[in-house]
C-alpha positions as CSV (number, residue, x, y, z in Angstrom):
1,X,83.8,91.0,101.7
2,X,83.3,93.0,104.9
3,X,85.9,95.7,104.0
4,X,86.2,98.8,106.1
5,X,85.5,102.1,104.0
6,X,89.5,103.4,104.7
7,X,90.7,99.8,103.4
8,X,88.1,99.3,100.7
9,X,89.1,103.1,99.2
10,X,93.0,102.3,99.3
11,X,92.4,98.7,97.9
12,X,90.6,99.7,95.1
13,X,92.7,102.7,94.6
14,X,89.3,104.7,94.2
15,X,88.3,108.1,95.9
16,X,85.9,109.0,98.9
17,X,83.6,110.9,96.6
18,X,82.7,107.3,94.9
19,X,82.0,105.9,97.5
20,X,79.4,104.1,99.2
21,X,77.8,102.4,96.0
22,X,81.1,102.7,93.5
23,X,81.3,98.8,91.8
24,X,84.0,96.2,92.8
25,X,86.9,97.0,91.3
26,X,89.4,95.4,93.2
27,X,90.8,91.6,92.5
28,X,89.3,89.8,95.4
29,X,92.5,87.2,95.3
30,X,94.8,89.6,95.6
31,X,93.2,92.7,96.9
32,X,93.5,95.0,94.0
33,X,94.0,94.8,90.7
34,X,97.4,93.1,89.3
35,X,98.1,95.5,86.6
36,X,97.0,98.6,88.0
37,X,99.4,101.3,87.8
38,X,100.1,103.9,90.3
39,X,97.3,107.1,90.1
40,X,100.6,109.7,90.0
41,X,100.6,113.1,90.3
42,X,103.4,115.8,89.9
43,X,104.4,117.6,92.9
44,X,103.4,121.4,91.7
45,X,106.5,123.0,93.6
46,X,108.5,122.0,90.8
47,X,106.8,124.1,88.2
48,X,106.4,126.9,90.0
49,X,107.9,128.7,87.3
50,X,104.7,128.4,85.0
51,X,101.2,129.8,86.6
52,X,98.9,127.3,87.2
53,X,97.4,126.0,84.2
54,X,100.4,126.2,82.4
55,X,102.0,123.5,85.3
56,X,98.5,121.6,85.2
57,X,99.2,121.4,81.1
58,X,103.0,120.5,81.7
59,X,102.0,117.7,84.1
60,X,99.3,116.4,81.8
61,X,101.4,116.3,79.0
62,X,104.0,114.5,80.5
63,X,101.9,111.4,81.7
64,X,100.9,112.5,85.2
65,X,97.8,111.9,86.1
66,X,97.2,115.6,87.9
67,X,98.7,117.8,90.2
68,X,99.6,118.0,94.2
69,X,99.1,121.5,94.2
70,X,101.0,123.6,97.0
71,X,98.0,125.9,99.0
72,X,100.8,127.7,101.7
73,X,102.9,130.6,101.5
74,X,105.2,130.9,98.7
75,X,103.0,128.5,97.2
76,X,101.3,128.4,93.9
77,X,98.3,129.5,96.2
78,X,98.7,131.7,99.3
79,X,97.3,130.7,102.3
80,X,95.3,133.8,102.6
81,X,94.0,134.2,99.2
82,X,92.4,130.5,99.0
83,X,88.8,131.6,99.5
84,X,89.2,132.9,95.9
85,X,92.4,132.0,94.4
86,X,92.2,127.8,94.9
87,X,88.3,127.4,93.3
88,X,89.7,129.5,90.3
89,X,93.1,127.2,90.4
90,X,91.2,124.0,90.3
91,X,88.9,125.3,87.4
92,X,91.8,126.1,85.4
93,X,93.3,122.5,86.3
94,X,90.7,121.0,85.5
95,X,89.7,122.9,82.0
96,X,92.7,121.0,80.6
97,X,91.5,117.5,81.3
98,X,94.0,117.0,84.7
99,X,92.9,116.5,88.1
100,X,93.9,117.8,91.7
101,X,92.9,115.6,94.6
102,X,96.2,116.2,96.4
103,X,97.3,119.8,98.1
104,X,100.3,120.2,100.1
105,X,99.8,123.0,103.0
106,X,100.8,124.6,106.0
107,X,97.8,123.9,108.1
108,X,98.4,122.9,111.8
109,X,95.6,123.4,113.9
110,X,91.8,124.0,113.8
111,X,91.9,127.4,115.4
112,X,93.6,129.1,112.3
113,X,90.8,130.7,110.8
114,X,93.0,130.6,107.0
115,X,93.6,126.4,108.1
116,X,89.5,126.0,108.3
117,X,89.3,128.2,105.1
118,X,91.8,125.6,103.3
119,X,89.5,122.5,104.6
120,X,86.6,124.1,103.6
121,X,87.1,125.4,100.2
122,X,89.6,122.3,99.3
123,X,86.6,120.1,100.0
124,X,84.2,122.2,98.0
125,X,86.5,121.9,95.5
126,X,86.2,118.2,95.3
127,X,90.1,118.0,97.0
128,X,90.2,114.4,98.4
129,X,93.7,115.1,100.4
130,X,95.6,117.7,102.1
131,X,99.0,117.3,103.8
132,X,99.4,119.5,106.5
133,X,102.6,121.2,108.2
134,X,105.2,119.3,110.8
135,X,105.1,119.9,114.1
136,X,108.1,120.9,116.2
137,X,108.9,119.8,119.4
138,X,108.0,122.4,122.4
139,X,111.3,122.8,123.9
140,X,109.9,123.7,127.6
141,X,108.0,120.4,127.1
142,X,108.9,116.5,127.4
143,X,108.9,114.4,123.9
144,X,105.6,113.0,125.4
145,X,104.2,115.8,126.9
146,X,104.6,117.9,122.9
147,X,103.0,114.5,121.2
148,X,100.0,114.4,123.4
149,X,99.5,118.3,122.7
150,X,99.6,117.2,118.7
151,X,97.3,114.1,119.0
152,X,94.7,116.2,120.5
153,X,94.8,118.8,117.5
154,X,95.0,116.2,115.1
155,X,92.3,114.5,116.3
156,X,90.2,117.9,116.3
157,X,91.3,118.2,112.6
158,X,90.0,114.6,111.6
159,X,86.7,116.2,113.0
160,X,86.4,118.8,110.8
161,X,87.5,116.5,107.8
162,X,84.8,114.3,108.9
163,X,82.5,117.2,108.1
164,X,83.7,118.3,105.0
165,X,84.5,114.8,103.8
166,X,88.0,115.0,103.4
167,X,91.2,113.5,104.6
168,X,94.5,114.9,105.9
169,X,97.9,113.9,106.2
170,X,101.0,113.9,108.1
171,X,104.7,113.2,106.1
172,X,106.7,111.3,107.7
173,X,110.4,113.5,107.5
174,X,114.3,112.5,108.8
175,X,114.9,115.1,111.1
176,X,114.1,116.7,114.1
177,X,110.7,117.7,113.9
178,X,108.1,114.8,115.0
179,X,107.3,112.5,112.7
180,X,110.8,111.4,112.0
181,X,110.2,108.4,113.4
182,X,107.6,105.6,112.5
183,X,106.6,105.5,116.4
184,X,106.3,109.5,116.5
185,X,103.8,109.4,113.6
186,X,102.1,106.1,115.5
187,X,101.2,107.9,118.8
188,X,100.0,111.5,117.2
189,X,97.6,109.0,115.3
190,X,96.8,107.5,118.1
191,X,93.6,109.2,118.8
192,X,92.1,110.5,115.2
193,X,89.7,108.7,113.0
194,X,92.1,107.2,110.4
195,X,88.7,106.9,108.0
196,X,89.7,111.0,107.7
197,X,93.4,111.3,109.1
198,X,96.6,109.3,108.0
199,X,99.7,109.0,106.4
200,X,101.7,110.4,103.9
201,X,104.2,107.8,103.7
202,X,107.2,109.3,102.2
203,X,110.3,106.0,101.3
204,X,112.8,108.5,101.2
205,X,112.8,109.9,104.9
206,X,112.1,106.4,106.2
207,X,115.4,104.9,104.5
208,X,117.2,108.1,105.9
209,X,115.7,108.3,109.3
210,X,115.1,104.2,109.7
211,X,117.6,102.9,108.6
212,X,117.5,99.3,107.8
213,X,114.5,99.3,109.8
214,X,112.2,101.0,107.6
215,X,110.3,97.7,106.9
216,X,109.3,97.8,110.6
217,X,108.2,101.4,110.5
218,X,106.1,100.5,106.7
219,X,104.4,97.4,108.8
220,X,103.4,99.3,111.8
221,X,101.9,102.5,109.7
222,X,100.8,100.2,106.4
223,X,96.9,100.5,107.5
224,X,97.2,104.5,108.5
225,X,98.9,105.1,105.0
226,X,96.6,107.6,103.1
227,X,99.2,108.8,100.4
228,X,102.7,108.6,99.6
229,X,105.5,110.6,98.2
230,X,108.4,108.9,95.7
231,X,111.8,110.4,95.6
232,X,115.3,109.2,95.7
233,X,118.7,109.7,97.5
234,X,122.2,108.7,98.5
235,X,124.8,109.3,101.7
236,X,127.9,110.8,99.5
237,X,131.1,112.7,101.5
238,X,130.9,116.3,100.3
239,X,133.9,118.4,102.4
240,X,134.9,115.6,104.7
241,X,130.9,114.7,105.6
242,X,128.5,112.5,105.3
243,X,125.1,113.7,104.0
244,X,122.0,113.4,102.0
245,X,122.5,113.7,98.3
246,X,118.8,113.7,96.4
247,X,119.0,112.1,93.0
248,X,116.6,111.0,90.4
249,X,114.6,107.8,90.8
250,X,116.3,104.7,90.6
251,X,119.8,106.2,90.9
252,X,119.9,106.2,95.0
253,X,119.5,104.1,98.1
254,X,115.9,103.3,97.7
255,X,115.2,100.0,97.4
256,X,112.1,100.1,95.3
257,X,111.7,96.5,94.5
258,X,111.5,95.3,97.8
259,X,108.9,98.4,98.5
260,X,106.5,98.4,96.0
261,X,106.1,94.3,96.9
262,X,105.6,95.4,100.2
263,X,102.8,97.3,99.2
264,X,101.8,95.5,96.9
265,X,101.3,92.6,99.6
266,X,99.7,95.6,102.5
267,X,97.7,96.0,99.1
268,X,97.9,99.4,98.8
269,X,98.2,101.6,95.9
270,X,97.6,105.0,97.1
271,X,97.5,108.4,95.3
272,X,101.2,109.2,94.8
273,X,103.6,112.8,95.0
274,X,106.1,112.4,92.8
275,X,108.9,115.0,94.4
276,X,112.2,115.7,92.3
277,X,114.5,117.2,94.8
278,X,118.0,116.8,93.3
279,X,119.5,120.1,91.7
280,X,117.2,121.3,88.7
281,X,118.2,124.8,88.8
282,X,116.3,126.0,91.5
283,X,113.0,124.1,90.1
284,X,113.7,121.4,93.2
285,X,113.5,124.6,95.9
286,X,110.3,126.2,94.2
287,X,112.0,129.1,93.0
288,X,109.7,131.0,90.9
289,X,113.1,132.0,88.2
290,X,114.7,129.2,87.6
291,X,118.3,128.6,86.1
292,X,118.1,125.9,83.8
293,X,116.3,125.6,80.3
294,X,112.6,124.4,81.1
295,X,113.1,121.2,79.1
296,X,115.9,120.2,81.5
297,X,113.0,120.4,84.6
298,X,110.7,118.5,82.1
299,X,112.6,115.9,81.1
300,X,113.8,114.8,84.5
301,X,110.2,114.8,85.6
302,X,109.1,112.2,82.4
303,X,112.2,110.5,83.2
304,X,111.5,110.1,86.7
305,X,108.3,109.0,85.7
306,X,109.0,106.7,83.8
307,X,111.3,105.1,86.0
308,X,108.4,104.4,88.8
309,X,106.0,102.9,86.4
310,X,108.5,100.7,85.1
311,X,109.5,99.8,88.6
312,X,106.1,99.3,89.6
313,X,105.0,97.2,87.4
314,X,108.1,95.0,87.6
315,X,107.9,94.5,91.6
């Protein structure tokens, strides 16, 4: 098969440092492997409350398979300590038998000398992806004049992945900010090499922001996804108004049936942020005290868990 590098890596659910001579190990009838289960890792903002290798120890012995570790302020590693602090975080992840190929970050542009550090050591560190930070529209600016600004430093950031072999992301997220829509997230892509730039594709925000059109939005981006992030949610009236209500997997809006076949027919089964951002007594803000017994954060994250593989494996 004459696979790309980009499609042949999400297919067979394997990692740019295996690549070019890893073996086959996709399903060549169905484009990867029927049983495979989702490669999940636990979003480490949650367990901010335990240093490092105590949340890399949590996550392992739950079922994850590592950690999306947060690398930005009020992170579990500052932005400006990385040089030293993220090589010593992914030691200790990794001295317990877990894994981090996932960071979440605040990086926005190549000319912040502490965003080039991040690349850089993340890389060295054998990191496979970053997420960066959202972009806000410039209010003195058109839509389309801001978008074209953020295509042009995205595209200078997918040139420095190139060189450090490593690929970032952008979350899509219901808001204002761009990226809320499928078609925002389409054009700032526009100009990168996807091969090191893409998609966090994040169900949640789409079904808020989209709508019953998120199918349209997973179509259009299903070749630019890199990642993805699984949460939940619900519209409920709280004093007289509509809003967003997070709630555990499989209690919400989310129809995960009908998206997990829809990846499963993109056939994609990317590296996957599981985010719990219903109440957990400050545990869903990152709050570094928390007001809840521990085992009430830990059993919501192995029941939420448990909930996608089951749901994966039946869709």
């Amino acid at each position: 098969m004459n696979l790309s590098r980009r499609k042949f890596i999400k297919k067979a659910g394997i990692t740019v440092a295996a690549m070019p001579f890893a073996p086959l190990l996709i399903n060549m009838s169905s484009g990867i492997a029927d049983d495979k289960p989702l490669d999940i890792h636990l979003f480490s903002k949650h367990l901010q409350f335990l240093d490092i290798k105590e949340a890399a120890e949590v996550a392992a012995e739950l079922g994850f398979n590592g950690l999306d570790l947060t690398v930005r302020p009020k992170g579990h590693v500052l932005t400006e300590d990385v040089l030293t602090d993220l090589p010593k975080a992914i030691k200790d992840i990794k001295s317990i038998g877990s894994s981090c190929k996932m960071i979440t970050t605040a990086i926005t542009d190549i000319n912040n000398s502490y965003d080039l550090d991040i690349i850089k050591t993340a890389a060295q560190q054998d990191v496979h992806y970053y997420r960066m930070n959202w972009y806000k529209y410039h209010e003195a600016l058109t839509m389309e004049e801001s978008i074209a600004i953020y295509q042009e430093q995205i595209k200078n950031l997918g040139e420095i992945n190139k060189q450090h072999n490593i690929i970032g992301c952008y979350q899509n997220h219901a808001g204002t900010k761009v990226g809320a829509s499928y078609w925002e997230i389409n054009q700032i892509l526009d100009s990168v090499d996807l091969d090191y730039f893409g998609v966090q594709y994040d169900i949640r925000h789409a079904m808020v922001d989209g709508g019953l059109s998120w199918e349209n939005g997973l179509k259009l981006l299903n070749d630019k996804i890199q990642t993805i992030v699984l949460k939940d949610y619900k519209w409920a009236k709280v004093n007289g108004k509509y809003k967003v209500i997070n709630v555990p997997i499989g209690e919400g809006m989310v129809d995960f049936n009908k998206y997990f076949k829809l990846l499963k027919s993109y056939e994609l089964n990317p590296p996957t942020s599981l985010h719990l951002e219903y109440s957990l007594g400050g545990a869903e803000k990152g709050r570094s005290d928390i007001k809840v017994d521990k085992k009430v954060v830990f059993d919501a994250m192995k029941s939420d868990l448990k909930m996608i593989q089951k749901l994966w494996k039946e869709a």
